[in-house]
C-alpha positions, 0 to 999 in steps of 0.5 A, spaced: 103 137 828 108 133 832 105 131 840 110 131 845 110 125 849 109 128 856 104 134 859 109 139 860 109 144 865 113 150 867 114 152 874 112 159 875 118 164 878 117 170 882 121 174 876 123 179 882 126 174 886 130 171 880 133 178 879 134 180 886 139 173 886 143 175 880 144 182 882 146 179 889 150 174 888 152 176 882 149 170 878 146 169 871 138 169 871 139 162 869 141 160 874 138 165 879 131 162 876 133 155 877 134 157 884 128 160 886 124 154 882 128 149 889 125 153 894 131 159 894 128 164 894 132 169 899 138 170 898 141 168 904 138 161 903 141 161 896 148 164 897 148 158 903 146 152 899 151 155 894 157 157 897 156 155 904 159 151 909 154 145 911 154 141 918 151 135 920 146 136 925 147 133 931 145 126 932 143 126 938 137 129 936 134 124 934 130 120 938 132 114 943 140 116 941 143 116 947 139 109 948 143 105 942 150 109 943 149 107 951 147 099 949 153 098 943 158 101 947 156 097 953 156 090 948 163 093 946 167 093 952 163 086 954 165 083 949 157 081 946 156 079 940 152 084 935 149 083 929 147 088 924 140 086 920 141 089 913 137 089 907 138 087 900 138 093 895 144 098 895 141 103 900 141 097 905 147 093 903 151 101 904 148 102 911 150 094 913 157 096 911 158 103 914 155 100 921 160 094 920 166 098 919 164 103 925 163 097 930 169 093 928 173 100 928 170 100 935 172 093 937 165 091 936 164 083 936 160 084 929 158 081 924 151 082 919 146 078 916 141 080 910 135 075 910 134 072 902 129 075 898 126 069 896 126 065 901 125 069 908 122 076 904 123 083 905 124 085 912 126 081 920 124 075 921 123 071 926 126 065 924 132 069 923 132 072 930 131 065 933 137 063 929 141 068 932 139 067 939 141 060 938 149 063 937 147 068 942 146 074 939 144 080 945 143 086 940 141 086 934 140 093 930 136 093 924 139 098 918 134 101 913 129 095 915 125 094 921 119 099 922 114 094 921 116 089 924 112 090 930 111 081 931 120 079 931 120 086 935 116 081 940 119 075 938 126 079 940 124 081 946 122 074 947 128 071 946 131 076 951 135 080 945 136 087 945 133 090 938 135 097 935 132 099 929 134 105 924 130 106 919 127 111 915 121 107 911 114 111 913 113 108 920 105 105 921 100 106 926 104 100 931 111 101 933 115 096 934 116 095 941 124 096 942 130 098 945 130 104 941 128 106 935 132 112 931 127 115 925 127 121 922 120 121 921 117 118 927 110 122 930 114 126 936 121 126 931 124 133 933 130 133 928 131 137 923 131 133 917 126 127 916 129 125 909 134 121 911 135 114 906 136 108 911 145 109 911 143 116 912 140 114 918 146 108 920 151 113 918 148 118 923 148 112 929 156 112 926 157 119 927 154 118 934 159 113 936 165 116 933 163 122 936 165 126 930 163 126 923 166 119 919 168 122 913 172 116 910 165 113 910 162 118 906 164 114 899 159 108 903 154 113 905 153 116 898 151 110 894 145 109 898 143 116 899 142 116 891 141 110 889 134 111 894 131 117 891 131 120 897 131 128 898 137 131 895 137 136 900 139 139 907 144 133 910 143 129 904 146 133 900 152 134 904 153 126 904 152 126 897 156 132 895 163 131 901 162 122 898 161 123 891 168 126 892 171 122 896 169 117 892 173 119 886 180 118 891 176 112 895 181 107 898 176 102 898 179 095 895 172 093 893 169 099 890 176 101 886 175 093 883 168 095 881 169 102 878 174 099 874 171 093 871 166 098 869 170 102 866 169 109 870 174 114 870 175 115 878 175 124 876 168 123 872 164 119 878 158 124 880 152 122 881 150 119 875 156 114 877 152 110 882 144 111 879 148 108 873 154 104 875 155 102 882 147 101 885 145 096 879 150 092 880 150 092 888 141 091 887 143 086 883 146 080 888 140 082 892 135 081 886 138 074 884 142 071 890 144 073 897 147 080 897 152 078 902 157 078 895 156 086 896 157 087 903 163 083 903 166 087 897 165 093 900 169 090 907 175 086 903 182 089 904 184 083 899 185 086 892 185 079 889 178 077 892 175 085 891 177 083 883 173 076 883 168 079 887 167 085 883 167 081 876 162 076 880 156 082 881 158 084 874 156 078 871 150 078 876 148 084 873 148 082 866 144 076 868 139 081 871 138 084 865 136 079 861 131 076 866 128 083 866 128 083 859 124 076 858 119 078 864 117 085 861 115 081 855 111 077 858 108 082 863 106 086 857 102 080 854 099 080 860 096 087 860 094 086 854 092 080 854 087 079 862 088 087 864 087 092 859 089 099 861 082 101 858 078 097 864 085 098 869 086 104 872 091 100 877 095 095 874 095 088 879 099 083 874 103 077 877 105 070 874 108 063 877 116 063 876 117 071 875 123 072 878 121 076 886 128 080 885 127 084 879 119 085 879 121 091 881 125 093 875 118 090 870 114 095 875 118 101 874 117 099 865 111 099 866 109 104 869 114 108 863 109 104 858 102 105 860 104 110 866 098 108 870 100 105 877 103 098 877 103 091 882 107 086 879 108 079 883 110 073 883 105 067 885 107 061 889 102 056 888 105 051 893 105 057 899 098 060 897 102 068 897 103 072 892 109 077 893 111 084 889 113 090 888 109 097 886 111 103 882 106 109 882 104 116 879 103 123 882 097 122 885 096 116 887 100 116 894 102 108 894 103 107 902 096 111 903 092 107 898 095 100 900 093 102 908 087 102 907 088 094 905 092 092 911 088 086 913 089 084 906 096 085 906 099 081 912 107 085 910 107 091 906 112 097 906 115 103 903 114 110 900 109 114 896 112 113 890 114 105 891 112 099 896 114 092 897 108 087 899 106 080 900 099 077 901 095 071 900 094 069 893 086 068 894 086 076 896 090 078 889 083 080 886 080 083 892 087 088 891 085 089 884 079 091 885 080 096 891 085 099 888 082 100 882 076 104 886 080 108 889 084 109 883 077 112 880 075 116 886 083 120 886 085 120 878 083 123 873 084 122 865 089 129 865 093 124 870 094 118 866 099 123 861 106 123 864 108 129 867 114 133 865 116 138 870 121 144 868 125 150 871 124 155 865 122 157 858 128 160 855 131 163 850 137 161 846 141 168 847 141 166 854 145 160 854 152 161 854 158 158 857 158 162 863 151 160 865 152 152 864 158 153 868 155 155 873 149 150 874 154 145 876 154 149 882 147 146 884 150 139 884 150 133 886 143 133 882 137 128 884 131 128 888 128 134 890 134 138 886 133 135 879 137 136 874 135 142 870 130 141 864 128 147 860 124 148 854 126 151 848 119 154 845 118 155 837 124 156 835 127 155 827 130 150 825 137 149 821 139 141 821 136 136 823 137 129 822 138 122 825 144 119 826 148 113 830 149 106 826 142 104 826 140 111 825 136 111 831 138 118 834 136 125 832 142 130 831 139 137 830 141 145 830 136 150 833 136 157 831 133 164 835 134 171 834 141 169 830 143 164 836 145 157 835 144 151 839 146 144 837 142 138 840 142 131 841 137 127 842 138 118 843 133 113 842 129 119 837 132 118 831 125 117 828 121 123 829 125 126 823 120 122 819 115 127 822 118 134 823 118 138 817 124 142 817 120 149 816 116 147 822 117 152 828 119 147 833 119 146 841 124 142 845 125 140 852 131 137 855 137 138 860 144 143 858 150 142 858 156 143 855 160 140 849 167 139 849 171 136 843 178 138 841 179 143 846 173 147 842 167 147 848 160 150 846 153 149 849 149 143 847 142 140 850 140 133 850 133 134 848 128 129 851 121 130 848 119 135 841 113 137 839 110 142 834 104 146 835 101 148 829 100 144 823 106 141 817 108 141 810 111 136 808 114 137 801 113 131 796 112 135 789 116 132 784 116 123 785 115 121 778 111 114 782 106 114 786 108 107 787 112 110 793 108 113 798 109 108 802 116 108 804 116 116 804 110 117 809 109 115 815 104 109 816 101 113 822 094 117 822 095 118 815 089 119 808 091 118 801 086 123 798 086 122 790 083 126 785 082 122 779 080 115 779 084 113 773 090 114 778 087 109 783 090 103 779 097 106 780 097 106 788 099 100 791 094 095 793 096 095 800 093 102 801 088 102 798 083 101 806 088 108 806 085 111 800 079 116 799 076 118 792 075 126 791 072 127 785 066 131 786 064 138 790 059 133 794 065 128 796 070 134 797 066 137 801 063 131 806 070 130 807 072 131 815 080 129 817 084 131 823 089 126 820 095 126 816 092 128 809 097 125 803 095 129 797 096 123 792 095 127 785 094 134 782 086 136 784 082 138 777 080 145 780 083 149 785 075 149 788 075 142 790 082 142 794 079 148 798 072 145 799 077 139 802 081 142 806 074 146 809 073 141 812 078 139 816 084 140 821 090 136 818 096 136 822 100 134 816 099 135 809 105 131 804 104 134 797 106 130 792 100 133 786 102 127 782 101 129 774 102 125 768 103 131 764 103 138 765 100 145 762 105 150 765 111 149 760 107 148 754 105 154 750 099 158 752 097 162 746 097 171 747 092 175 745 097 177 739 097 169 737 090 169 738 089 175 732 094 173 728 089 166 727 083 169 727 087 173 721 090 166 717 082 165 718 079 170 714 085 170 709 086 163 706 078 162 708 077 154 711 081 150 713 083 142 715 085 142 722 087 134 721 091 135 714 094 142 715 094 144 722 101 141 724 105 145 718 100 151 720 103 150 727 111 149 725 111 154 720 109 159 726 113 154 731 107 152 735 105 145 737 098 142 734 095 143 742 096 151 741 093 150 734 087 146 738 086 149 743 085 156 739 081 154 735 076 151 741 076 157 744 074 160 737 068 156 736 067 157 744 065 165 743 062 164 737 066 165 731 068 159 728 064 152 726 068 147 726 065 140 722 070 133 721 076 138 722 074 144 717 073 150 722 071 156 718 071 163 720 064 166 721 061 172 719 059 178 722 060 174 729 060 179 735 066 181 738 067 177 744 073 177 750 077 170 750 075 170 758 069 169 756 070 162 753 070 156 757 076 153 755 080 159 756 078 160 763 079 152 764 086 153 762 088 159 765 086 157 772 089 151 771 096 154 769 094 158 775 093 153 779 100 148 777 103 155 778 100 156 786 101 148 787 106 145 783 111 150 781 111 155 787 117 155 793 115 151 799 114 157 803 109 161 798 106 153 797 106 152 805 103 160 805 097 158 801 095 151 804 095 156 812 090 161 808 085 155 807 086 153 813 086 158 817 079 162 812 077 154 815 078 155 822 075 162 822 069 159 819 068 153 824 069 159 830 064 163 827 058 159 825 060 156 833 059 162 836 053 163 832 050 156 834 
């Protein structure tokens, strides 16, 4: 048995359905079924988002448009000073951009400002709007920020500031008073689609101004639509799809500067390009400096300036990195320290000195590790505040939760999934416990084991070029439109094992029907040490198509692997038992000896791991649902079944460890045994001690066959045996061997090494599941009885 990692559930499809997609579009079931588990189920709806040419909607649905694109227009042709406040993570920095670059194409008099993570937080502030009044801001447009600021939107109108504000972050109970607020989301909201990212929102504004669509924005525009994890659906899927290619031939100085550093190959950008390469490291000046560096690459025409710029946020990222590092090091010692997931259901962590720009991240760790929604913060003595960042779970909706605190939670915003906050410092207990009480009333146990959701099982016979081929239909892949994960359901496995040079990726080749599969798995180099090669294997992980010297086969890269029913792991043969350590994994496991002299040969260490069974009573009172290591060979056939009766092992490791075996040695036929007796009453007495060797050569025996025929004579009653004279009795009643003691001992254990011992794996693993299953059979039946 092998538990897999996550709770995997397979979305249920509507059979018909997949079929009448295949037959009209002419698809493979695959990706018919895939289709369907995205909403698709007609076949206009799925013929439209495969081969259909998709339109923006128009922007002036969304409210207050017209309002905004009638007050730019008119700073423009007065000439007013407009500033865009921006945010500092890579959905705010690309919609700073496209704004910036849209008004200085207009002629606008513009420029930007990001407010410092550190010293000015998350959001407007009234500082910042001060300070532009002073240098005679009249309009400030805030993008992908600004729905919560209810007080500067006050403080604007104070100052006498016109303010707009885009954004797409779930609005509170309060607006902000302004000029014009434009949202997806607000409560009167007649647009078509609310799930813009904030430079879905700011490119919508562009589009607006321009009066046409901006295309050659599309390239910005699609590194904050991904990297927000927004729903890549409707116009989000129109901008991610028309920008990922327009990013492969994008004219941008700054991107083009970036994307060679990093060694990307401008054909291959898709999606991934940004979650892995462009969005960490444009996050990572706003996490540790001011994220002006980023926009300012994006906005450089000076290729010189474009390389330095994009050198400097690689090195920031690198540095990021490490500060990640060291800051979930020790926000893992303070869960495990102060709040145990035992008592936490909600984690609310925090420390002087931890760095605001990266919580996030450690969040995001951290909910990977104890999946239990998690608030890190970092705490300022000197001001009283604590400030931070949360990742959640399905089923705690984190923006619905934290409103229940506002009073406690002077500045807070964000999504289901993620929000931003600051509080006092005195309040960050009362936080704790609140949502700890709220977290016990929604979730449950089943809720804290992470969740895998997948397309379809499938089977190897329906994995074919042709179908991979056409998944790439479904791309770009992100939120809402994941990449396909499939499971593959008790198949045979062929090869397997670990690979890379610190052998810490798993390789294996499945089997179906007569199908092959090959398979990779990163980072799972170690579960080979606990499947066993004869096992029936389940594997979940994405398809793809493997290309390597013009050859292109199927592949999947497995995520998670689980065996259902229990292993046999072969180990017969080890001539020490001094090596089980370094043979059988240390977790969950019991070394069962049966002979005691062999206890002294196990290691010392693993004597706390060790059990003695050397009677029925033991065998029987043993119950282990553990992995079972059968150290030695059991004395009776008897003692192993009342052992494994008594329990449900997931793993056996047989190694029936025996100093000397007595399936190779002679064992005497009915004939050896009559020609004996004959010898006997022919030469009369004999002295076993003197004679018995040159009786057993001269028959080419060995003295044991001469011994043990003669113990089996005096067992029936046929012989006496006194200091090593045995002598033949007379008139002694005909008597079957079987009925002597030591014949019936020895045959069963011949029997038994042969069952055991000298048996192929399958008959061996044939013979532990009759046990086991005669065991389960047994439990069930007295439970129903009870």
């Amino acid at each position: 048995m092998l538990s897999s990692k996550t709770r995997w559930i397979v979305r249920k499809s509507d059979d018909q359905l997949i079929k009448n997609l295949a037959t009209e579009l002419k698809i493979t079931p695959l990706v018919a079924s895939l289709l369907v588990n995205r909403g698709f189920n007609t076949v206009e709806s799925a013929r439209y988002f495969l081969f259909g040419k998709e339109e923006f909607h128009d922007p002036f649905l969304l409210k207050g448009m017209d309002l905004a694109v009638n007050r730019i227009h008119e700073a423009i042709e007065k000439n007013e000073p407009i500033l865009i406040f921006g945010d500092y993570d890579a959905d705010g920095v690309s919609s700073t951009s496209v704004l910036m670059i849209t008004l200085r194409e207009l002629g606008a008099n513009v420029q930007f400002y990001i407010p410092n993570r550190f010293t000015e937080g998350y959001g407007p502030n009234e500082n910042a709007f001060r300070l532009a009044a002073e240098k005679g801001i009249k309009l400030i447009i805030t993008v992908d920020t600004g729905i919560s600021a209810v007080h500067e939107a006050a403080i604007a109108e104070e100052l006498g500031i016109d303010l707009i504000i885009t954004d797409h972050h779930e609005p509170g109970p309060v607006l902000p008073t302004a000029l014009a607020i434009i949202h997806p989301k607000l409560p009167d909201s007649i647009y078509p689609f609310r799930e813009l990212a904030g430079v879905g929102v700011a490119f919508k504004l562009a589009q607006a101004l321009y009066g046409e669509v901006p295309e050659h924005l599309l390239e910005i525009a699609v590194i904050g639509t991904i990297a927000d994890l927004v729903s890549l659906k409707d116009e989000n899927r129109l901008i991610a799809k028309k920008g990922l290619e327009k990013l492969k031939t994008t004219n941008n100085m700054g991107l083009k500067a970036i994307l060679k550093l990093a060694g990307v190959d401008p054909l291959s950008i898709n999606e991934e390009t940004i979650g892995f390469t462009l969005a960490p490291r444009i996050n990572a000046v706003g996490r540790l400096e001011d994220a002006d560096l980023a926009v300012q690459l994006i906005l450089t025409d000076d290729p010189i300036e474009a390389e330095n710029l994009a050198a400097e946020m690689d090195a920031l990222n690198k540095s990021r990195q490490s500060i990640v590092n060291a800051i979930t090091t020790e926000a893992i010692e303070e869960v495990e320290k102060n709040f145990p997931i035992e008592t936490n259901k909600v984690l609310v962590i925090g420390r002087e000195g931890w760095n605001a720009g990266v919580i996030g991240i450690v969040a995001s760790r951290l909910v990977e590790k104890y999946y239990r929604p998690v608030i890190v913060l970092n705490f300022d003595p000197e001001k009283g505040v604590a400030k931070g960042s949360a990742r959640s779970i399905i089923g705690f909706d984190l923006f619905k939760n934290l409103s229940t605190c506002r009073e406690i939670l002077p500045h807070f915003g964000g999504h289901p999934m993620a929000a931003g906050m600051t509080l006092k410092l005195e309040d960050v207990a009362e936080l704790r416990s609140r949502l700890n009480k709220l977290a016990d009333e929604q979730l449950t146990d089943e809720d804290f084991i992470p969740v895998t959701f997948l397309d379809e099982e499938i089977q190897l016979q329906n994995v074919s070029l042709d179908s991979l081929d056409e998944m790439s239909l479904l791309a770009p892949f992100g939120m809402d439109n994941p990449k396909p994960k499939v499971l593959i359901n008790h198949v045979d496995i062929t090869s397997i094992r670990k690979i890379g040079s610190e052998q810490n990726h798993l390789k294996m080749m499945v089997n179906e029907k007569g199908t092959n599969l090959d398979g990779i798995g990163f980072g799972l180099g170690h579960l080979v040490d606990h499947i066993s090669p004869a096992s029936k294997i389940s594997l979940i992980g994405e398809l793809s198509i493997n290309e390597w010297n013009n050859i292109r086969k199927p592949q999947i890269f497995i995520h998670d692997l689980a065996v259902e029913s229990w292993q046999l792991f072969d180990y017969r043969g080890q001539k020490r038992i001094t090596s089980l350590s370094n043979t059988v994994p240390a977790e969950n496991r019991k070394f069962i000896v049966f002979n005691k002299e062999n206890l002294e040969k196990i290691n010392p260490n693993l004597l706390a791991e060790t059990i003695l069974i050397h009677d029925m009573n033991e065998a029987r009172a043993f119950k282990c649902q553990d992995n079972i290591v059968l150290v030695d060979f059991p004395s009776s056939r008897e003692i192993l079944e009342a052992l494994l009766k008594g329990s449900k092992p997931a793993r056996i490791y047989a190694y029936f460890y025996k100093e000397s075996s007595d399936f190779f040695s002679t064992v005497p036929t009915r004939d050896h045994f009559k020609w004996f007796y004959a010898f006997l009453l022919k030469k009369g007495p004999i002295d076993l001690k003197r004679n018995g060797d040159d009786l057993a050569k001269h028959r080419g025996w060995s003295q044991e066959t001469i011994n043990f025929m003669s113990k089996v004579f005096s067992d029936l009653d046929f012989v006496t045996i006194n200091n090593g004279f045995i002598t033949l009795k007379t008139g002694a009643p005909k008597r079957d061997l079987t009925d002597s003691r030591t014949y019936q001992l020895k045959q069963a254990q011949y029997e038994l090494e042969r069952e055991l011992l000298f048996s192929s794996f399958q008959d061996l693993k044939g013979w532990f599941d009759k046990v086991i299953q005669e065991s389960v059979e047994f439990e069930e039946a007295i439970t129903e009885w009870t």
